[in-house]
N, C-alpha and C positions, 0 to 999 in steps of 0.2 A: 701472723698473717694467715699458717692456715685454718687456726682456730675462728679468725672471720669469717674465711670461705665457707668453714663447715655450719659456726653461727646463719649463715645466708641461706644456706643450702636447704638447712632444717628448717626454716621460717619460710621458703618457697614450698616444700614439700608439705607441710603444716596447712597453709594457705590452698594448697591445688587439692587437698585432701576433704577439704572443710567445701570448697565450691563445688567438686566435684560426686561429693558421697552422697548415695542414694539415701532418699527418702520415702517414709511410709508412702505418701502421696501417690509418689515415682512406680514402684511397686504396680498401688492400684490401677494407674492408669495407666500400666504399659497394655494392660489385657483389653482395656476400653477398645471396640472398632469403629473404623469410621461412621458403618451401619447405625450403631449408638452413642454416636458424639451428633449425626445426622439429626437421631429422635427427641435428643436433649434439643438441638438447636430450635428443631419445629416446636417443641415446647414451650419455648421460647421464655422459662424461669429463672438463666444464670446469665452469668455473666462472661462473653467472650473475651481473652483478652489474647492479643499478638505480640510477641515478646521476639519480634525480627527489627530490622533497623526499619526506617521510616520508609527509607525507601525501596523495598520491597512490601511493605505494607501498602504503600500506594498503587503498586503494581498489578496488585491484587490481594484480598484480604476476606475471608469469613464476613458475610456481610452483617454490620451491626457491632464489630468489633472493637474494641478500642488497643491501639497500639502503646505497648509500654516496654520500650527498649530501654534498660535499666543502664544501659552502658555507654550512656552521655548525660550533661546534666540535665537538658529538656525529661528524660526521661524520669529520672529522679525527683523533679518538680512535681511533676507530673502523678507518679506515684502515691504521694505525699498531699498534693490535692486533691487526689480521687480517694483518700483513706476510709472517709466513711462510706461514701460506694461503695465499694468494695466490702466492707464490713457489714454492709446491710445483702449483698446479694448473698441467694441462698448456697449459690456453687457457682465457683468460676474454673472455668473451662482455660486452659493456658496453651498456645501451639505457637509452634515457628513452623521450618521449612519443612523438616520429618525427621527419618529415624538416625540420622549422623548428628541433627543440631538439638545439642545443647541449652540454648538460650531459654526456652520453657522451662526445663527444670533449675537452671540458676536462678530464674524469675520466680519459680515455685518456693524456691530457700529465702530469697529475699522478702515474700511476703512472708512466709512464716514468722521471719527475723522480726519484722513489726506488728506481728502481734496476728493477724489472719490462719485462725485454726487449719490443721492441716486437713481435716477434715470436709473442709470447703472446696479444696481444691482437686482439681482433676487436671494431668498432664493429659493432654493427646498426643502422642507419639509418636502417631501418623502424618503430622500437619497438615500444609497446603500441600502436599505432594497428594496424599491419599483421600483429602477433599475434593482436588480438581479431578482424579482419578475416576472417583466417583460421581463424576459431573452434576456434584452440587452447587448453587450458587455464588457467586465468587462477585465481590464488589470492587472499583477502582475508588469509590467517591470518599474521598478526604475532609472532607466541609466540617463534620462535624468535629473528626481530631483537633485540626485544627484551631475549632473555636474552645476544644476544652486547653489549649495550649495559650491561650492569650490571659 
């Protein structure tokens, strides 16, 4: 019996180690500010993506975004049918809420996991907290997610 406990134990700790552990990505883009996640944006050459649930993407979202909450199966689909997007943009830009959430860097693991160099990728750190802070433009309009979801 306690040999299962401990069997369980070690396979949850294994797991939360594996989701949780930083990556080179993570690193680069903790230093990134909103200032220059700003200049990327106007440049308008990567790819945003929001890695919050839907509905807080709907509430408001980096305009032009595409929302990819990896942690239902719409998300997942989803993923998986953007794969060559994704693979053809030159840098994707990944954010959630800001500096407590996670969900951008588990989203940064999961591309890597299929194949999307880590070198594409850029965590912002700061999310919509240090977006709206800096009273950049902020979209409500869902239309397009949507139709990539059908």
């Amino acid at each position: 019996m306690y040999r299962e406990f401990f069997s369980i134990l070690a396979l949850t700790m294994m797991v939360a180690l594996t989701v949780f552990a930083t990556t080179p990505a993570e690193k680069t883009a903790e230093k990134e500010s909103v200032g220059k996640i700003h200049a990327i944006f106007v440049k308008g050459n990567v790819l945003f993506l929001d890695a919050r649930p839907f509905e807080q993407y709907a509430e408001g979202h980096i305009p032009g975004s595409i929302n990819l909450s990896i942690h239902d199966e719409a998300g997942m689909d989803l993923l998986f049918k953007l794969k060559d997007m994704l693979d053809s943009a030159p840098k994707l830009v990944l954010y959630c809420t800001g500096i407590g959430c996670d969900l951008s860097d588990i989203l940064a693991k999961k591309l890597v996991e299929i194949g999307i160099p880590e070198t594409k990728l850029i965590v912002f750190k700061g999310g919509m907290e240090a977006w709206k802070q800096a009273h950049y433009p902020v979209s409500t309009d869902t239309g397009f997610q949507k139709s990539l979801q059908q």
